[in-house]
SERO-144785 format. One record per residue: residue in three letters; residue number from 1; x, y, z of N, C-alpha, C in turn. Coordinates in pm, 1 decimal, always signed. Example, Ala and Ser with C-alpha at 12.3 -4.5 7.8 and 13.67 -1.06 7.14 Angstrom:
<pts>
PT; ALA; 1; +1319.0; -569.0; +780.0; +1230.0; -450.0; +780.0; +1320.0; -330.0; +780.0 $
PT; SER; 2; +1285.0; -225.0; +708.0; +1367.0; -106.0; +714.0; +1290.0; +3.0; +787.0 $
</pts>
This chain:
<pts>
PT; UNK; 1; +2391.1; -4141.0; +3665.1; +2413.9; -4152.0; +3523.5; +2317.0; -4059.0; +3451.2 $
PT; UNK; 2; +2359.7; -3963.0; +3358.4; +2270.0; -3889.6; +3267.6; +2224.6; -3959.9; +3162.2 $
PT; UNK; 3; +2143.5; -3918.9; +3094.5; +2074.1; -3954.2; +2998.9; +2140.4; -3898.6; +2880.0 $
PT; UNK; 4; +2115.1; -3971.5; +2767.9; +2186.6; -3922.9; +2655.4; +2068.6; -3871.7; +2592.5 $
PT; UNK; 5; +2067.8; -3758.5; +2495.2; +1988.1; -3682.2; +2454.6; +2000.5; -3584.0; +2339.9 $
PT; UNK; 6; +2016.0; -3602.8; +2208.3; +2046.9; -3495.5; +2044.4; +1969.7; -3544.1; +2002.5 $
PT; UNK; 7; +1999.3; -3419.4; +1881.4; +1925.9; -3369.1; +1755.8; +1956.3; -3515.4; +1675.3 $
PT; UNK; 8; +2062.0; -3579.4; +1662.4; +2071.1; -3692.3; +1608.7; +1960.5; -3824.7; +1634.9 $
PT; UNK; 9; +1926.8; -3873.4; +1540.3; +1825.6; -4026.7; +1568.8; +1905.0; -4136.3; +1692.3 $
PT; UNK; 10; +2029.9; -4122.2; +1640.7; +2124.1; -4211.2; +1699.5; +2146.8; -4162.7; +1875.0 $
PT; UNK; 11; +2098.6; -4049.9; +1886.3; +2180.3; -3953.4; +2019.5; +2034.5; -3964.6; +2111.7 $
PT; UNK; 12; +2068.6; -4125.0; +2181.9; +1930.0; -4113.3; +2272.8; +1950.7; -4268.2; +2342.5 $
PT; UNK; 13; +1960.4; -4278.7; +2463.5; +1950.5; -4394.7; +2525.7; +1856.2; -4518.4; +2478.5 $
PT; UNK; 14; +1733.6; -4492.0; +2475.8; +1649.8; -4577.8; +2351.0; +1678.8; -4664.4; +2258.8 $
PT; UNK; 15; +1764.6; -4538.9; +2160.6; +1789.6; -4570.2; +2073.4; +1902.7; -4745.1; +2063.7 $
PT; UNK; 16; +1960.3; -4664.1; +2172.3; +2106.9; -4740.9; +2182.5; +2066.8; -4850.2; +2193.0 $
PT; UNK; 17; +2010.5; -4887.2; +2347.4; +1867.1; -5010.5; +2383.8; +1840.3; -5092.3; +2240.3 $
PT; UNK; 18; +1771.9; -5012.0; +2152.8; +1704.6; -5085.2; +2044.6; +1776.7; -5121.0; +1965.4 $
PT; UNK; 19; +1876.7; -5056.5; +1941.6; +2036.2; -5089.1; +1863.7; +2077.8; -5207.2; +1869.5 $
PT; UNK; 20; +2091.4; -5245.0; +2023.1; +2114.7; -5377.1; +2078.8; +2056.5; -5459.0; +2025.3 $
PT; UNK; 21; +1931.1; -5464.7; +2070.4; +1807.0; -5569.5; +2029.2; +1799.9; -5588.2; +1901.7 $
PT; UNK; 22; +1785.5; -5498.6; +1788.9; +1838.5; -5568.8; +1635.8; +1962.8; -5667.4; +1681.6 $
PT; UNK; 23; +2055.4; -5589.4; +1699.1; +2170.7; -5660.6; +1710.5; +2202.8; -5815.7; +1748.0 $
PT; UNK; 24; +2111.6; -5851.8; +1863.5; +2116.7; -5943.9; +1930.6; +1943.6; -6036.4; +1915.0 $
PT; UNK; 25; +1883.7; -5965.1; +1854.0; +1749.6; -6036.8; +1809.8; +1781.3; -6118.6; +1703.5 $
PT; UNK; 26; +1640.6; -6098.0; +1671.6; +1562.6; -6156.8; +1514.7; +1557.7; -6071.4; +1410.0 $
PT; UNK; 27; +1662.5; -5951.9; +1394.0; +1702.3; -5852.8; +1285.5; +1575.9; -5814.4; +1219.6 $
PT; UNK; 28; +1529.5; -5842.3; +1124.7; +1400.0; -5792.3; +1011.7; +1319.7; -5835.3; +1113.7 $
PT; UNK; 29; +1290.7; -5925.4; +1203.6; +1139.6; -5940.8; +1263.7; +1105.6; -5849.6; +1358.6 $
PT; UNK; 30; +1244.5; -5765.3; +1405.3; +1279.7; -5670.3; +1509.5; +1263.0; -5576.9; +1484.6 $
PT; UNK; 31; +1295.1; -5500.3; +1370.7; +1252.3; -5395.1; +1245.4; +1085.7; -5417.3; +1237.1 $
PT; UNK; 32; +1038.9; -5520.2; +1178.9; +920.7; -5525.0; +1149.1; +809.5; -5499.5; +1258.3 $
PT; UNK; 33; +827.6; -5546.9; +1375.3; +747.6; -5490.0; +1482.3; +753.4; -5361.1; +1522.7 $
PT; UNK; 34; +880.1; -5315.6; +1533.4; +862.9; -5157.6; +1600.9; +845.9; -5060.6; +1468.9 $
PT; UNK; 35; +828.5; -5097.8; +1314.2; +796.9; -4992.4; +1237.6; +620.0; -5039.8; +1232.7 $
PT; UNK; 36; +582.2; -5152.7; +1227.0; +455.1; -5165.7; +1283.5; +393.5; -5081.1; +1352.6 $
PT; UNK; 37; +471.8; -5097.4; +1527.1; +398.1; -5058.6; +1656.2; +385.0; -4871.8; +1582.5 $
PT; UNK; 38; +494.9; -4805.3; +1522.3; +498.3; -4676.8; +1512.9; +459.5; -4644.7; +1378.5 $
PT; UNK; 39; +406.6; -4732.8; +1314.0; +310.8; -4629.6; +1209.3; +196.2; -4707.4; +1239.5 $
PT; UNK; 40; +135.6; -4813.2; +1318.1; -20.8; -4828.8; +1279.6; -66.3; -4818.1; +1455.6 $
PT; UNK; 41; -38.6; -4781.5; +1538.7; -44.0; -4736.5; +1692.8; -151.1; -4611.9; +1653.6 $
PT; UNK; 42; -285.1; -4637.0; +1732.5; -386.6; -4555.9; +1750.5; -277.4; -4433.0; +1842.4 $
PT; UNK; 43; -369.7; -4330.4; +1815.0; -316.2; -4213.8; +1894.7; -224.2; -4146.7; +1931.6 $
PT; UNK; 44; -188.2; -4090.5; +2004.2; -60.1; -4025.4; +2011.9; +2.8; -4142.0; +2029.6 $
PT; UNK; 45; +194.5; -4126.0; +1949.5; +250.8; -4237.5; +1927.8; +350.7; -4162.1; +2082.8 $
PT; UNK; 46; +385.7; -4263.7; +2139.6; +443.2; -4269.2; +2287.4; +578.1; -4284.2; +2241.9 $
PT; UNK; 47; +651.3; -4183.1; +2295.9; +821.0; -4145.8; +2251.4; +892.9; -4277.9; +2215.1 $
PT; UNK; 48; +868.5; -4414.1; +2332.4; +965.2; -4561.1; +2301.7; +959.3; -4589.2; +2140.7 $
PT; UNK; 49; +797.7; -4562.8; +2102.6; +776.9; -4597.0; +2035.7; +840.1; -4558.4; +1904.7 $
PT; UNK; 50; +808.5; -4419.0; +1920.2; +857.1; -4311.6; +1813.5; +1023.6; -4394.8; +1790.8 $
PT; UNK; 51; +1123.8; -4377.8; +1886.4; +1247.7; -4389.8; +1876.3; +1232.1; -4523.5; +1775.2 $
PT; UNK; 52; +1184.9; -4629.8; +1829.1; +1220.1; -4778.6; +1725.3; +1217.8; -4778.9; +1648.2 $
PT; UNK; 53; +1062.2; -4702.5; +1618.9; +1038.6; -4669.3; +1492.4; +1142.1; -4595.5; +1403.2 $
PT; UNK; 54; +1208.6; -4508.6; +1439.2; +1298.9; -4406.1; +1360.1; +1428.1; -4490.8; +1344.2 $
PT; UNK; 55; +1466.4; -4589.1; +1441.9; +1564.2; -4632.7; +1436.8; +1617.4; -4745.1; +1335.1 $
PT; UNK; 56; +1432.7; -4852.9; +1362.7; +1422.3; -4917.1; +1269.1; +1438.0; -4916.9; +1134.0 $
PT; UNK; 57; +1412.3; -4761.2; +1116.6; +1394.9; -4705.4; +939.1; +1515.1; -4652.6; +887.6 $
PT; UNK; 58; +1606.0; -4634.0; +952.6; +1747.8; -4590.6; +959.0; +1832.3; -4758.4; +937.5 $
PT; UNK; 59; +1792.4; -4886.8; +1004.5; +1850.3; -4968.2; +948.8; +1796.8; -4987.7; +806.2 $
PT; UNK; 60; +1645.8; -5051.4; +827.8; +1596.1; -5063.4; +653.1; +1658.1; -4940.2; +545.2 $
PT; UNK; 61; +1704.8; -4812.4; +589.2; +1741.5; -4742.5; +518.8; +1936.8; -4818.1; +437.3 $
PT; UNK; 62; +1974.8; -4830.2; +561.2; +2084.1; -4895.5; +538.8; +2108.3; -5000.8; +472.5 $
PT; UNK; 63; +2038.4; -5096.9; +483.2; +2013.3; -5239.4; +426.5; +2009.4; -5218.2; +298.7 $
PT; UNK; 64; +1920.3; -5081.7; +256.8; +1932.6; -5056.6; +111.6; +1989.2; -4994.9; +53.5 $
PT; UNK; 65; +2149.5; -4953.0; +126.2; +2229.1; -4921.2; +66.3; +2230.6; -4769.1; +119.9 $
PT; UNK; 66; +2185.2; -4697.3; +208.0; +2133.6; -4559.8; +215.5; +2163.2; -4534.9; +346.7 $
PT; UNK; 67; +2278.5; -4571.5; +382.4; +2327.1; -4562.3; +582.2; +2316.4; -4403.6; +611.1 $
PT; UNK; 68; +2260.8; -4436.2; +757.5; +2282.0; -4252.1; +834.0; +2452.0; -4226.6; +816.7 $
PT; UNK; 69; +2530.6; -4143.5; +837.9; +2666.5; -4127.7; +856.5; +2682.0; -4172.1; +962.4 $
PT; UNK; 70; +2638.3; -4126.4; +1065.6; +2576.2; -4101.5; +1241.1; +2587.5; -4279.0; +1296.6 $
PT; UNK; 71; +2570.4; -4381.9; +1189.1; +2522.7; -4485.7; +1246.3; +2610.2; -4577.9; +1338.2 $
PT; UNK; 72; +2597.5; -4620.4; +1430.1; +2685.8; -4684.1; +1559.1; +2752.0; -4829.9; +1472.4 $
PT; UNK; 73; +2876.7; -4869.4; +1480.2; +2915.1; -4909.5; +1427.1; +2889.7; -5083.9; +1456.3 $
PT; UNK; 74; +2828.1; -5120.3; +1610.6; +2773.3; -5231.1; +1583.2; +2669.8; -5283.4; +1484.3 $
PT; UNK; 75; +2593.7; -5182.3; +1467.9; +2462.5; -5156.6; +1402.0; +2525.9; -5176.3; +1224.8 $
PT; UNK; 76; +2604.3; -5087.4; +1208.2; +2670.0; -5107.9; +1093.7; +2718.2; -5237.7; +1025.8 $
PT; UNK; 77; +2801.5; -5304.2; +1181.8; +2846.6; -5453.7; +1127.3; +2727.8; -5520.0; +1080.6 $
PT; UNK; 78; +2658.6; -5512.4; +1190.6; +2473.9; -5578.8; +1160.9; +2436.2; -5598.0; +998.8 $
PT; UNK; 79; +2407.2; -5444.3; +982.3; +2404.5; -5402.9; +824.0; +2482.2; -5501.1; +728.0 $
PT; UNK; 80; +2638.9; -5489.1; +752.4; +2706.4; -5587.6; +623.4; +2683.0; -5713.3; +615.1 $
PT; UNK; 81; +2633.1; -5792.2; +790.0; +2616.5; -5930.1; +760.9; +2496.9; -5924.3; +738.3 $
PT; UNK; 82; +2368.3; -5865.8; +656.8; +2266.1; -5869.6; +652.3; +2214.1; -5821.2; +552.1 $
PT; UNK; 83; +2321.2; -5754.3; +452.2; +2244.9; -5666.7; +276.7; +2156.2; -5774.1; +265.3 $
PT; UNK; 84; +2228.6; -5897.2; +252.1; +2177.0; -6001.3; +130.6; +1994.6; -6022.5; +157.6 $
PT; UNK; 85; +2009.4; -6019.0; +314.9; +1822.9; -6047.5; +353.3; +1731.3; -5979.7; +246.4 $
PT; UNK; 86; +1651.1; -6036.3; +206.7; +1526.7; -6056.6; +152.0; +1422.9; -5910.5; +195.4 $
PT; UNK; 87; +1447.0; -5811.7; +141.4; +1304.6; -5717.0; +205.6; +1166.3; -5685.8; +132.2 $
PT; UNK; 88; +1119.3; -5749.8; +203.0; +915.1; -5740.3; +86.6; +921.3; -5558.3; +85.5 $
PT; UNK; 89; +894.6; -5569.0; -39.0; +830.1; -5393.0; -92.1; +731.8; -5356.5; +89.6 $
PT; UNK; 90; +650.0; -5448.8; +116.2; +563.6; -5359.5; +188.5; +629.0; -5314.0; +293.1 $
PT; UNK; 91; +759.6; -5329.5; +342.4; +787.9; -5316.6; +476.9; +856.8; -5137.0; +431.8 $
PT; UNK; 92; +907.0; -5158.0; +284.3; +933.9; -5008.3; +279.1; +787.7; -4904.3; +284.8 $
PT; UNK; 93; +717.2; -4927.6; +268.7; +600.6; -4842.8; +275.9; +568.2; -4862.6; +411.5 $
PT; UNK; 94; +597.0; -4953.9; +500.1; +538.0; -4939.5; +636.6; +667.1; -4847.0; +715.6 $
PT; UNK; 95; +780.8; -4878.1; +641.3; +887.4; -4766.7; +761.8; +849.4; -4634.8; +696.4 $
PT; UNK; 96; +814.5; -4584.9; +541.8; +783.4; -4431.0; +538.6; +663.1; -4386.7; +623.4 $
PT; UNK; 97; +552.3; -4485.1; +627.3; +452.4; -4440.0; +761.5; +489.0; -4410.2; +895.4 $
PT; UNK; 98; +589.2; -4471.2; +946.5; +606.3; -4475.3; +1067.0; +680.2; -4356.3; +1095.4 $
PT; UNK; 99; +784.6; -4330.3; +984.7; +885.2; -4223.6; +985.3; +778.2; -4084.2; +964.0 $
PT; UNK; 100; +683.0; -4098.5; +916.4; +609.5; -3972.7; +908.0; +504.1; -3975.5; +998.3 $
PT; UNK; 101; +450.1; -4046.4; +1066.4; +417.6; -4068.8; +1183.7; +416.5; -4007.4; +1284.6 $
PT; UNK; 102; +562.4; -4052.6; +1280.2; +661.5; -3972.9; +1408.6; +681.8; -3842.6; +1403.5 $
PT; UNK; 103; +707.9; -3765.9; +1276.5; +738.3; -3682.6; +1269.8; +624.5; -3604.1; +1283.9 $
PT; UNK; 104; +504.4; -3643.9; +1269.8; +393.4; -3575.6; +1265.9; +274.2; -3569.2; +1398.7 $
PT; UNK; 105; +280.2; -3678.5; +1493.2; +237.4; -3719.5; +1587.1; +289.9; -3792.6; +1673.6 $
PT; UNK; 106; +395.6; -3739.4; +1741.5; +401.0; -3840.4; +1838.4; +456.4; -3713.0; +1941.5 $
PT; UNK; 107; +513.0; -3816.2; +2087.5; +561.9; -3736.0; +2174.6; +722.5; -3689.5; +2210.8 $
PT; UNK; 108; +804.7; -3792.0; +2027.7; +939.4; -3695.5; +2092.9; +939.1; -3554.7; +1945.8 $
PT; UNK; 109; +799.3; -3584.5; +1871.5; +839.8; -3475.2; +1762.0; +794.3; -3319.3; +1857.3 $
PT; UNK; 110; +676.8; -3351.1; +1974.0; +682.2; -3260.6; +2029.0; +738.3; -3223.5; +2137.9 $
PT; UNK; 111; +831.8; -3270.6; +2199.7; +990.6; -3294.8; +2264.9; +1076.7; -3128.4; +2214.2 $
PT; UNK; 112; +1079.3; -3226.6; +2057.5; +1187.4; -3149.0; +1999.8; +1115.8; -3015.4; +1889.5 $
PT; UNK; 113; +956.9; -3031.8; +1916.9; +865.5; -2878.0; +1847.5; +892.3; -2759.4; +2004.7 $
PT; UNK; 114; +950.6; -2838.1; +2125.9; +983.6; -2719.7; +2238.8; +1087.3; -2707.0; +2245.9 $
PT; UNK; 115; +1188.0; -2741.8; +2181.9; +1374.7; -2699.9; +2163.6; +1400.7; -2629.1; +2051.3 $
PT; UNK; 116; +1511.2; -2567.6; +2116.6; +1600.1; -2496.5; +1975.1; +1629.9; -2562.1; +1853.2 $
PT; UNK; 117; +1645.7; -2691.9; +1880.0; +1679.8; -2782.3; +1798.1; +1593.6; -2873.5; +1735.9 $
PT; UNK; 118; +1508.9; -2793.1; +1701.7; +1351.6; -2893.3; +1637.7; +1366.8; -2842.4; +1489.9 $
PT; UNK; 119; +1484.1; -2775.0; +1446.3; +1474.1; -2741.4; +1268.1; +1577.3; -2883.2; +1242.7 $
PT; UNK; 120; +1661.5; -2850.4; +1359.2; +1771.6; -2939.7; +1271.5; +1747.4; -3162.9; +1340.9 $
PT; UNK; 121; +1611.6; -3136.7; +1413.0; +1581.7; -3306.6; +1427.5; +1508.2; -3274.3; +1313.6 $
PT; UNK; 122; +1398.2; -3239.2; +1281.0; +1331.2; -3230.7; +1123.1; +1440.3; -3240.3; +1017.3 $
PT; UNK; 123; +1524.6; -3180.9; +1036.6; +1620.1; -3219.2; +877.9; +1668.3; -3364.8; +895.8 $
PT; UNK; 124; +1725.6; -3419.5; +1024.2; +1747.3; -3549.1; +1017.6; +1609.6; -3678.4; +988.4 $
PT; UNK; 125; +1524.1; -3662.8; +1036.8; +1417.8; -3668.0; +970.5; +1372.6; -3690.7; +842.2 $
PT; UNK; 126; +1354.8; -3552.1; +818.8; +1368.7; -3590.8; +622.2; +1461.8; -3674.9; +563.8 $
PT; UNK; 127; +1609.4; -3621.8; +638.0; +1695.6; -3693.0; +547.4; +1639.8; -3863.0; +523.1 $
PT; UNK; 128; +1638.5; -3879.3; +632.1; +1582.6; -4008.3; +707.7; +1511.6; -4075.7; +528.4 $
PT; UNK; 129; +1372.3; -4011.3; +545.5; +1242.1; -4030.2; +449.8; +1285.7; -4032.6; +344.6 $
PT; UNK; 130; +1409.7; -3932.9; +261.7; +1466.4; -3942.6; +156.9; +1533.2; -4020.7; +139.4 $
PT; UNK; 131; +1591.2; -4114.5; +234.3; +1706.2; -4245.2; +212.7; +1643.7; -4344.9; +192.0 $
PT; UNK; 132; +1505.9; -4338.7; +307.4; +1474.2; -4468.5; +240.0; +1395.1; -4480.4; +103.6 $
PT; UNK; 133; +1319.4; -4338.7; +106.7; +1289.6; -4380.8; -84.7; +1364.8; -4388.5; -195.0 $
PT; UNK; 134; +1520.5; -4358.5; -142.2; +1586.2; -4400.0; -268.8; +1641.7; -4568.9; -222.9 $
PT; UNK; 135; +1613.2; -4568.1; -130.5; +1672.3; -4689.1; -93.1; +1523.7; -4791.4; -176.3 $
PT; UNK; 136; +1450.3; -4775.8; -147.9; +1308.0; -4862.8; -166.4; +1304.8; -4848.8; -301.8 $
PT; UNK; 137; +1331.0; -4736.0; -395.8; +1344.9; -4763.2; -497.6; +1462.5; -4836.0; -565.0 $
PT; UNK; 138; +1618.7; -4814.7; -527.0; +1704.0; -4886.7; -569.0; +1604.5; -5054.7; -581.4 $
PT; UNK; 139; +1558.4; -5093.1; -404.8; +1557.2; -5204.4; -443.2; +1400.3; -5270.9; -506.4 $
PT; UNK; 140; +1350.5; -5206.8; -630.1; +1249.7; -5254.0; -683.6; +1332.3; -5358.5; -802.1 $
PT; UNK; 141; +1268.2; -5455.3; -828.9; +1319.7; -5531.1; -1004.3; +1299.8; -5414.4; -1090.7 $
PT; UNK; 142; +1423.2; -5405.6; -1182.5; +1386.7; -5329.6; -1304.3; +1248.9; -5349.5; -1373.4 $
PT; UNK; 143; +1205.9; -5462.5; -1372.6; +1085.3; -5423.3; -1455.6; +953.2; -5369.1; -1393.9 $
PT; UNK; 144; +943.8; -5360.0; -1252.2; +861.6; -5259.1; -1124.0; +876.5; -5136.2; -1096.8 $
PT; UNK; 145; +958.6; -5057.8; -1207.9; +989.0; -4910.0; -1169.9; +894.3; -4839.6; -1268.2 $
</pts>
C-alpha cells in the first residue's frame, strides 16, 4: 500500500487518521489537544504533530463558517452536526499559533521547503490562517469587535 501524499492539508494519510478521530471522538476536545500539542510543543514540531494541528484548524475554520473546498465529506457531515458547539475566543488564537507554527517550524513545512511544491502548500496554508481569522472574527459578539 502507498502512502498518500499533496500539496493539499487534506492529501496525507495522517490526516485522514485524524479525520477519523474527530469524527469518532470527543470533536472540540479532539481539536483542542492537537492545536495545543502543535502550537505550544517545545522544539521542532514532529510532522504527526504538525498534520493535527493543520487539520484541526481547518475544522475550527469550518465550524466558523470558513470550510477548506478540499474538505472530506465525513468531516464535513461532522461540521453540520456541530456549527451550534460553543467555541471560547481562546481556542481561535491557539489554532492561529499552531497554524503558524507549523508553517514556520516544524518537520512537514520542511518536507515541503525540499519540493516543488512548497509555494503552492504555503498558499494552502495561508489560505488556511485567513479562514480562520475571518472565521474568529465572524464569531466575536457584536459588541467585541
Amino acid at each position: 500500500m502507498s502512502a498518500t501524499w499533496g500539496a493539499g492539508l487534506f492529501q496525507d494519510d495522517l490526516a485522514t487518521d485524524f479525520a477519523a478521530q474527530i469524527v469518532d471522538g470527543d470533536g472540540l476536545a479532539v481539536l483542542r489537544r492537537a492545536l495545543a500539542a502543535a502550537g505550544q510543543a517545545r522544539g521542532h514540531l514532529l510532522y504527526e504533530f504538525a498534520v493535527q494541528g493543520l487539520i484541526a484548524a481547518e475544522v475550527l475554520a469550518a465550524l466558523g463558517g470558513q470550510p477548506a473546498k478540499a474538505m472530506p465529506p465525513e468531516l464535513q457531515d461532522w461540521v453540520v452536526a456541530h456549527r451550534s458547539d460553543a467555541i471560547r475566543d481562546a481556542l481561535w488564537s491557539l489554532a492561529r499559533s499552531a497554524v503558524e507554527r507549523v508553517k514556520q517550524d516544524s518537520e512537514i513545512s520542511e518536507l515541503w521547503a525540499r519540493s516543488n511544491e512548497f509555494g503552492r502548500w504555503i498558499e494552502k496554508v495561508d489560505d488556511l490562517l485567513s479562514r480562520l481569522a475571518q472565521a474568529a472574527s465572524a464569531s466575536l459578539p457584536t459588541g467585541s469587535r
